[in-house]
C-alpha positions as CSV (number, residue, x, y, z in Angstrom):
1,X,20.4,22.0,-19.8
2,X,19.6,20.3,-16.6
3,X,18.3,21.3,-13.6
4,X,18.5,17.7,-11.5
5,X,21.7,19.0,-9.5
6,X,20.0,19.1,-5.7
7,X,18.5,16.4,-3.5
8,X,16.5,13.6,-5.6
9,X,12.3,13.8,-4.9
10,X,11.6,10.1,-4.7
11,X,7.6,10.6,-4.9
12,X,7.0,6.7,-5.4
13,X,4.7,4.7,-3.8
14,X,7.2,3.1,-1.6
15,X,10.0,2.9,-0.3
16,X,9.5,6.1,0.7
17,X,12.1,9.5,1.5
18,X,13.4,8.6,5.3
19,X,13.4,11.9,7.4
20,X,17.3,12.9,8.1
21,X,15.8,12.3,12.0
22,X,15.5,8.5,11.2
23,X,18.6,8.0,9.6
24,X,21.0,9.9,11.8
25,X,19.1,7.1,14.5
26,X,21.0,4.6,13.0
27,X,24.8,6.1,13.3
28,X,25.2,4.3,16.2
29,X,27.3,1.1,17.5
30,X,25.4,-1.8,18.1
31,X,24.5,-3.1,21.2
32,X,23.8,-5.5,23.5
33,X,20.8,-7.9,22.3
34,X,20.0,-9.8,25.7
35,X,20.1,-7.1,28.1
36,X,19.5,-3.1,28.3
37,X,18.4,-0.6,26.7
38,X,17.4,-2.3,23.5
39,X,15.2,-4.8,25.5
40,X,13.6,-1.5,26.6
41,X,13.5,-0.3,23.2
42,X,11.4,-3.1,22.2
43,X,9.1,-2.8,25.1
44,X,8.4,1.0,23.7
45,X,8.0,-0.5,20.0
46,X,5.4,-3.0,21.3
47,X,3.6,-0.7,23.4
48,X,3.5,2.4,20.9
49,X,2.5,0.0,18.0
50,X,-0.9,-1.1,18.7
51,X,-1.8,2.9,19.2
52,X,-1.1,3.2,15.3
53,X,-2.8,0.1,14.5
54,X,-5.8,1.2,16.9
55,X,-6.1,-1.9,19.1
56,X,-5.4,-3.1,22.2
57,X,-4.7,-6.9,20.6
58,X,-1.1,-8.1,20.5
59,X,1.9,-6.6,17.8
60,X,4.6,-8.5,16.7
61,X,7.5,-7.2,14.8
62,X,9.1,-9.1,12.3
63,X,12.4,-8.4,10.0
64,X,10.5,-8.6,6.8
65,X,9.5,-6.8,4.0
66,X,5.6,-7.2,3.5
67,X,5.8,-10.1,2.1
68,X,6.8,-11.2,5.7
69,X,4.0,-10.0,7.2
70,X,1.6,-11.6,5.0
71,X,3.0,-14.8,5.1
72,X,3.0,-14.4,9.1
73,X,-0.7,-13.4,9.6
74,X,-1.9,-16.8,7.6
75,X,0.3,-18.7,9.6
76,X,-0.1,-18.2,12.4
77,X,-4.4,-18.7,11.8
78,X,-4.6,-21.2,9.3
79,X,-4.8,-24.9,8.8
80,X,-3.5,-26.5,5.7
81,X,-6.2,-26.7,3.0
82,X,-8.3,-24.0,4.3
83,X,-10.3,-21.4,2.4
84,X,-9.6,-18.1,2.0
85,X,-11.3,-15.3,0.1
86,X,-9.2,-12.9,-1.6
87,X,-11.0,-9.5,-2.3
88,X,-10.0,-8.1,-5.8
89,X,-9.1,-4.3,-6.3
90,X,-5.7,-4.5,-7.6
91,X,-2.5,-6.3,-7.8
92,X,-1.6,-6.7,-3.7
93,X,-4.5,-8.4,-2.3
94,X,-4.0,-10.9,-5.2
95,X,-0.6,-11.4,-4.1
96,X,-1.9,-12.0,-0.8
97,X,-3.4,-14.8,-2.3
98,X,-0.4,-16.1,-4.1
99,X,1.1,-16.1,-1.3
100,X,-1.2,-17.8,0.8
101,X,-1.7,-20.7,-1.9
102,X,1.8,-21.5,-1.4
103,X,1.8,-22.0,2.1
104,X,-1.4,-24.8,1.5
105,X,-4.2,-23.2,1.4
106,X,-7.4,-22.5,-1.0
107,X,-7.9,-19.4,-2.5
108,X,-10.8,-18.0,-4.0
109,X,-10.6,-15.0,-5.5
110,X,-13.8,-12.3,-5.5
111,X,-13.3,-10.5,-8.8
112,X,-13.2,-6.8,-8.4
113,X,-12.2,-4.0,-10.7
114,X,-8.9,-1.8,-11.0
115,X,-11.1,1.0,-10.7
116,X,-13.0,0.8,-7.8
117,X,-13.3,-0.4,-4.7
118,X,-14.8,-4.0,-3.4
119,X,-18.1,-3.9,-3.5
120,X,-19.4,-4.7,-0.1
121,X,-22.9,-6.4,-1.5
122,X,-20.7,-8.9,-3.4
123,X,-18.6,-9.7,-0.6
124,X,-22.4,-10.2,1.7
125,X,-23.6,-12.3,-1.1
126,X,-20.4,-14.6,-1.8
127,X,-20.1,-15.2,2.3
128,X,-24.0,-15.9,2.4
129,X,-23.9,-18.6,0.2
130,X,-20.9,-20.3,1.9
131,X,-23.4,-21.7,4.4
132,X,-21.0,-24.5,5.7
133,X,-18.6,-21.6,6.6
134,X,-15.7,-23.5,4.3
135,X,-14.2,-19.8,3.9
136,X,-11.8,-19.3,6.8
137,X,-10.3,-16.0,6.4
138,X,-11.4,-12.8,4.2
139,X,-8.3,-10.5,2.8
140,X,-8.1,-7.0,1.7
141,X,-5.9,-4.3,0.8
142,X,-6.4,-1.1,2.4
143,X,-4.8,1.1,0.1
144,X,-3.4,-1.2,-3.4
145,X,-0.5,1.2,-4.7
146,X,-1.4,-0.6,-8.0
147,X,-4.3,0.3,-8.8
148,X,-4.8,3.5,-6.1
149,X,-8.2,2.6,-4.4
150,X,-8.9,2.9,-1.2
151,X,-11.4,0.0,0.1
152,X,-13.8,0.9,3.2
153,X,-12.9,-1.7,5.4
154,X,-15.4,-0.4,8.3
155,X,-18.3,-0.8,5.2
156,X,-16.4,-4.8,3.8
157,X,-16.6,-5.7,8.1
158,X,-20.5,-4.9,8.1
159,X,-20.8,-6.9,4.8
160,X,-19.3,-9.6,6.3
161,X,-21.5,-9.5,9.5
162,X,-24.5,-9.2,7.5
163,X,-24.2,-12.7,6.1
164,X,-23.4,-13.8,9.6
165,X,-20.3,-15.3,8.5
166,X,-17.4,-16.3,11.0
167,X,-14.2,-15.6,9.0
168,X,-11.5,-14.2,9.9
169,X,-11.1,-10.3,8.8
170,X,-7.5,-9.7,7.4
171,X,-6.3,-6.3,6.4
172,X,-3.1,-5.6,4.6
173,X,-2.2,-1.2,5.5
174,X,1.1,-1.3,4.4
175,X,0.6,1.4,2.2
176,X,-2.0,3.4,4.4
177,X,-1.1,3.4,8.0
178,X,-0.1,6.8,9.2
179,X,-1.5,8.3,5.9
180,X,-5.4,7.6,6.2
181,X,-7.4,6.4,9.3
182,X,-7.5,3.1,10.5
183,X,-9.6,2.1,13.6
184,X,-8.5,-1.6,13.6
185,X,-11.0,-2.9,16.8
186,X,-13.7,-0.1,16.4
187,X,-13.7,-2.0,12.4
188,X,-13.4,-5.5,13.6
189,X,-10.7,-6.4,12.1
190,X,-8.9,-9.4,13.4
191,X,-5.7,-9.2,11.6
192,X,-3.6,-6.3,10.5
193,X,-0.2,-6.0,8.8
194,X,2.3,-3.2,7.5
195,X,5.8,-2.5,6.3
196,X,8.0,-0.1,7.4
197,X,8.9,1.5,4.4
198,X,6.1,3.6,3.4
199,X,4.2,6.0,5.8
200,X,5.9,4.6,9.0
201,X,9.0,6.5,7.3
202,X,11.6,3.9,8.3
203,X,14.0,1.6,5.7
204,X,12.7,-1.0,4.7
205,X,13.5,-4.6,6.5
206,X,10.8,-4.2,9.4
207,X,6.9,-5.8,9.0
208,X,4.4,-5.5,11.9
209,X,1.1,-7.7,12.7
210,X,-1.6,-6.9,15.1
211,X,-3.9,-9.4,16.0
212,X,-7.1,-9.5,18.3
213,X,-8.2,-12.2,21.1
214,X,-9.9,-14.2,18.1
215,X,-6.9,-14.3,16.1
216,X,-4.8,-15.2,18.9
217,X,-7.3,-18.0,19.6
218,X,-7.4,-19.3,16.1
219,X,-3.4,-19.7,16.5
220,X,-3.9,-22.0,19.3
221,X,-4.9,-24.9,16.7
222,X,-3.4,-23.6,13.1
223,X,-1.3,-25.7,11.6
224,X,0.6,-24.1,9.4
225,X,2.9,-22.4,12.0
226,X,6.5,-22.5,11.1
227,X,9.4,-21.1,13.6
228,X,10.0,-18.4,12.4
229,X,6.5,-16.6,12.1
230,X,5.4,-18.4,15.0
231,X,3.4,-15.9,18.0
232,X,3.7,-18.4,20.7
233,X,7.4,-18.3,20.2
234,X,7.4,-14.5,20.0
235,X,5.5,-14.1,23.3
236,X,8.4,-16.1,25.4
237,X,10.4,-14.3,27.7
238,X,13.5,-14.3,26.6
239,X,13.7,-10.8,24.3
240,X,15.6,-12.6,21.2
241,X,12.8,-14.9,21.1
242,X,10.5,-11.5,19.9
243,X,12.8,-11.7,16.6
244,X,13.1,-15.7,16.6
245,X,17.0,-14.5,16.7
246,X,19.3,-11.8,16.5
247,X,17.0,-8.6,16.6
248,X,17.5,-5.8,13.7
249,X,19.5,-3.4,16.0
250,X,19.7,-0.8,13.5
251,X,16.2,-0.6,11.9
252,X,15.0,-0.6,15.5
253,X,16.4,2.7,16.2
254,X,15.4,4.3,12.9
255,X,12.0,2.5,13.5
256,X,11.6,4.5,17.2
257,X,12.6,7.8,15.6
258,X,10.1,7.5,12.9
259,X,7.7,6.4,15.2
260,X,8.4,9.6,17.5
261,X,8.1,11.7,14.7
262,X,4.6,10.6,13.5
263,X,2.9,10.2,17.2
264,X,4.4,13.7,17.9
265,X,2.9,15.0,14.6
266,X,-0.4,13.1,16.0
267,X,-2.0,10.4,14.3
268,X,-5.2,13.1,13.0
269,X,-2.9,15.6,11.8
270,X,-1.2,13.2,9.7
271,X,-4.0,12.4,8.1
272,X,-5.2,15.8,7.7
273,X,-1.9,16.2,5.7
274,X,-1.7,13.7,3.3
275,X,-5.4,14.3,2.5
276,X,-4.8,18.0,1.7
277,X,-1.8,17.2,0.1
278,X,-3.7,14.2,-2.1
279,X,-6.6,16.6,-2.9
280,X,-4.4,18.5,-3.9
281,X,-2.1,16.5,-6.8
282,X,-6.0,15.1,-7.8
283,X,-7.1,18.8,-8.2
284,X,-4.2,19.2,-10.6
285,X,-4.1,15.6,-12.6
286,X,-8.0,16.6,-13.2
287,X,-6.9,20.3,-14.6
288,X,-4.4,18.4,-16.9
289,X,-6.8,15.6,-17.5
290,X,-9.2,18.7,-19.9
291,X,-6.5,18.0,-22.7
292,X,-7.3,14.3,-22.8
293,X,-3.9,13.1,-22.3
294,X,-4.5,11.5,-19.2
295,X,-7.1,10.4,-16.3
296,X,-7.1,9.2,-12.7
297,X,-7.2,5.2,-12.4
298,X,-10.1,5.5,-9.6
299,X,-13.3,7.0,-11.3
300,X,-14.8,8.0,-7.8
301,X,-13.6,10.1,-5.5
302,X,-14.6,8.6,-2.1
303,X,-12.4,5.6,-3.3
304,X,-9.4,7.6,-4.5
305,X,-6.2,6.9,-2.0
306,X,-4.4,9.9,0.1
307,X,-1.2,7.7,-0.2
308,X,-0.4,7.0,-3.8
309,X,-2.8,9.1,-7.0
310,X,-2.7,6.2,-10.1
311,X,-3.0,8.4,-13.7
312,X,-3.7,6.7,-16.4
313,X,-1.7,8.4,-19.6
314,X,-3.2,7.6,-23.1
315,X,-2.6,10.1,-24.5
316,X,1.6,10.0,-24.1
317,X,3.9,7.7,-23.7
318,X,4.7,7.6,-19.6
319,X,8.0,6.4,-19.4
320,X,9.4,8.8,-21.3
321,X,7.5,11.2,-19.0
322,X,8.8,9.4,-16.2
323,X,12.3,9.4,-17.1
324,X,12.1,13.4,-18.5
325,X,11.6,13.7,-14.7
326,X,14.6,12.1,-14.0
327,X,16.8,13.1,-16.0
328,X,16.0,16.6,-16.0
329,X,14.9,17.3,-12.6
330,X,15.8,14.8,-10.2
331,X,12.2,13.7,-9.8
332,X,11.2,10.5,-9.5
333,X,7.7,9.2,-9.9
334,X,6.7,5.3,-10.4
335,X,5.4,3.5,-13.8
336,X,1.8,1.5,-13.3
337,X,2.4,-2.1,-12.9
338,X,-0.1,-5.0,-12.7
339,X,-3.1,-5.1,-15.5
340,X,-2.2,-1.6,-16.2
341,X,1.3,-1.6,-16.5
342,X,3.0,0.6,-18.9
343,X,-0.1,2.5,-18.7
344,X,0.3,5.6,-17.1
345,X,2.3,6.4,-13.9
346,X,2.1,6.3,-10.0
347,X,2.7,9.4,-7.6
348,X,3.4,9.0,-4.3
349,X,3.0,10.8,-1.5
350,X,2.9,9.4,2.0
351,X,5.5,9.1,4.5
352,X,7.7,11.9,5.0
353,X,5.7,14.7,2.6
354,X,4.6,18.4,2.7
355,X,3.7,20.7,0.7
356,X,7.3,21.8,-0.9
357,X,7.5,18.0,-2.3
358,X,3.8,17.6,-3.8
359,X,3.8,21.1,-5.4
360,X,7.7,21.0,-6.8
361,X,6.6,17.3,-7.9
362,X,3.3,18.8,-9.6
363,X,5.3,21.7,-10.8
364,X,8.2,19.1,-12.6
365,X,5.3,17.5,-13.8
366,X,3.7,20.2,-15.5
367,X,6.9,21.2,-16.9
368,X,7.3,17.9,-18.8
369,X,4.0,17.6,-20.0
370,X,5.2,21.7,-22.0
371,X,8.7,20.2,-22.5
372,X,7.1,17.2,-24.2
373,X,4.5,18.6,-26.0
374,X,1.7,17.1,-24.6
375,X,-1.8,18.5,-25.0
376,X,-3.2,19.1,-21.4
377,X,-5.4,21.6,-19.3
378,X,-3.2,24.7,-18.5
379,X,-3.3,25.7,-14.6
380,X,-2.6,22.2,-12.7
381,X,-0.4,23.8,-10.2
382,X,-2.5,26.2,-9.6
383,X,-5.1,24.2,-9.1
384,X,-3.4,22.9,-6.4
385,X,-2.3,25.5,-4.4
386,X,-5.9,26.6,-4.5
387,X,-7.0,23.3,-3.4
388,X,-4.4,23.5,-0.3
389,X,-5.5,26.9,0.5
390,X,-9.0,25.9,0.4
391,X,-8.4,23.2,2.7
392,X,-6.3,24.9,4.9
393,X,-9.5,27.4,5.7
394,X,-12.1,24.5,6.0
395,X,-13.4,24.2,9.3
396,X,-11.9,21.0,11.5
């Protein structure tokens, strides 16, 4: 018997489900790109972006995935054969770092572990001994959907001020803007970058970067600006020029709907919502978790994402968890990937979530885990409807 006739759940950590809203935005001829309302458009998108970012430094918009967005915030920064030091807590900031090698410069890595968070000490004490300051530009992850940690990037910019170190601060959010605070100038953070396609609630194809007056200075003498990433080229006055070409017409509109959608929700509700709603799924993967069959990646708490939950699963075999899901209920849920691939599975939920999604998710979860035979704690979903109706009665 199946019960996967209905709309899919796609609970993965990115992309993510696009509200009907967003896509209806995009039914719609094109339009003109050099004059009208789409030059007004992406007046709105430039001014409404730093609010989510929470700066008053300069956005750019790119059509990109991530990817994109990292390559543009080195860039437009760095020199060839400059430093850079990678902070290690999953697979993303790595890739940052890949990346960034590629384009010419020198990447250090800080070794970190898949279950925690950087450690701010060892990011003071690795910046206080590069007295000659060779290190140009610290990165970090956010939120890595790898490994499902969330870093404290207010606590990593104090580490790097106590060694009085003048790097550049570089934060990748792309899977934790709109889902989890992020107070880019009251941090000190000089660079910021995100996708569309995960809590912004839009298709992929779009990539953002904010950047503050000292990143905008150290642009005036990188070197490794190409055309196409290039700021001072995205500042001119002709519109194309803010999308080095033909802008994507299409994504635009979805992007502005999406973009209604979350500042109308408010920036603090959201929040509030995908931190209930991740209590919640962590509250029932820690009810399961008593039969030993399975554990949350991120050992504490504090450091555990509200956009993607990481389970480890030794006790079963996750993909043919993953694809009992499927198959049988039209749920999808990712596989781990990186160090720990093949090792337990990812559940998203940011974006475009409530509480219908998580709990039916949770609930064709726990339905798999009976269907399968797998030992685990009775009472997950349970768990977390009392965790959401907990939270719903704690004070503001």
């Amino acid at each position: 018997m199946t019960l996967a006739s209905g709309r899919e759940f796609l609970m993965i950590p990115g992309p993510t489900t696009v509200p009907d809203e967003v896509l209806r935005a995009m039914h719609r001829p094109a339009i003109d790109i050099y004059t009208g309302s789409l030059v007004g458009l992406t007046d709105s998108l430039l001014a409404d972006l730093p609010k989510v970012f929470g700066t008053t430094g300069k956005a750019f918009l790119y059509a990109a995935n991530g990817h994109g967005a990292w390559e543009a915030a080195v860039t437009n920064t760095l020199s060839r054969g400059d430093r850079v030091l990678v902070l290690d807590s999953g697979r993303f900031a790595r890739g940052w770092g890949e990346m960034a090698k590629m384009t010419g410069l020198e990447v250090e890595v800080l070794p970190g572990d898949w279950r925690r968070a950087v450690d701010p000490a060892a990011v003071t004490a690795r910046l206080a001994a590069d007295t000659a300051h060779e290190i140009k530009a610290v990165l970090v992850v956010q939120v890595d959907t790898a490994s499902g940690v969330l870093n404290d990037i207010a606590a990593l910019r104090k580490a790097i001020d106590a060694a009085g170190h003048p790097a550049l601060f570089m934060v990748d959010t792309i899977a934790s803007l709109g889902c989890v605070p992020y107070k880019m100038d009251e941090w000190g953070v000089d660079v910021t970058v995100t996708g569309a396609q995960k809590g912004l609630m839009t298709p992929p194809g779009l990539a953002f970067v904010a950047a503050n007056a000292r990143a905008l200075a150290a642009h005036e003498t990188a070197d490794l600006k190409t055309f196409y990433w290039d700021w001072t080229f995205r500042q001119g006055s002709e519109h194309y020029q803010k999308y080095c070409g033909t802008p994507p017409e299409h994504l635009l509109f979805a992007f502005r709907q999406a973009l209604d959608l979350l500042l109308g929700e408010g920036l603090d509700a959201a929040h509030r919502r995908h931190a209930l709603l991740a209590a919640a799924v962590r509250a029932c993967v820690t009810k399961w978790a008593e039969g030993g069959a399975m554990e949350l990646n991120i050992l504490e708490e504090a450091q555990r994402s509200n956009s993607v939950t990481v389970v480890l699963t030794p006790g079963l075999d996750p993909a043919a968890l993953r694809r009992w899901c499927q198959e049988t209920c039209n749920v999808t849920v990712g596989g781990t990937i990186g160090e720990i691939a093949g090792q337990g599975i990812r559940i998203g939920h940011m974006g475009h979530v409530n509480a219908p999604t998580v709990l039916g998710t949770l609930g064709v979860l726990e339905l798999a885990l009976k269907a399968l035979g797998v030992p685990h704690g009775a009472g997950g979903v349970q768990a977390a409807v009392e965790c959401l109706s907990a939270g719903l009665t704690e004070p503001r």
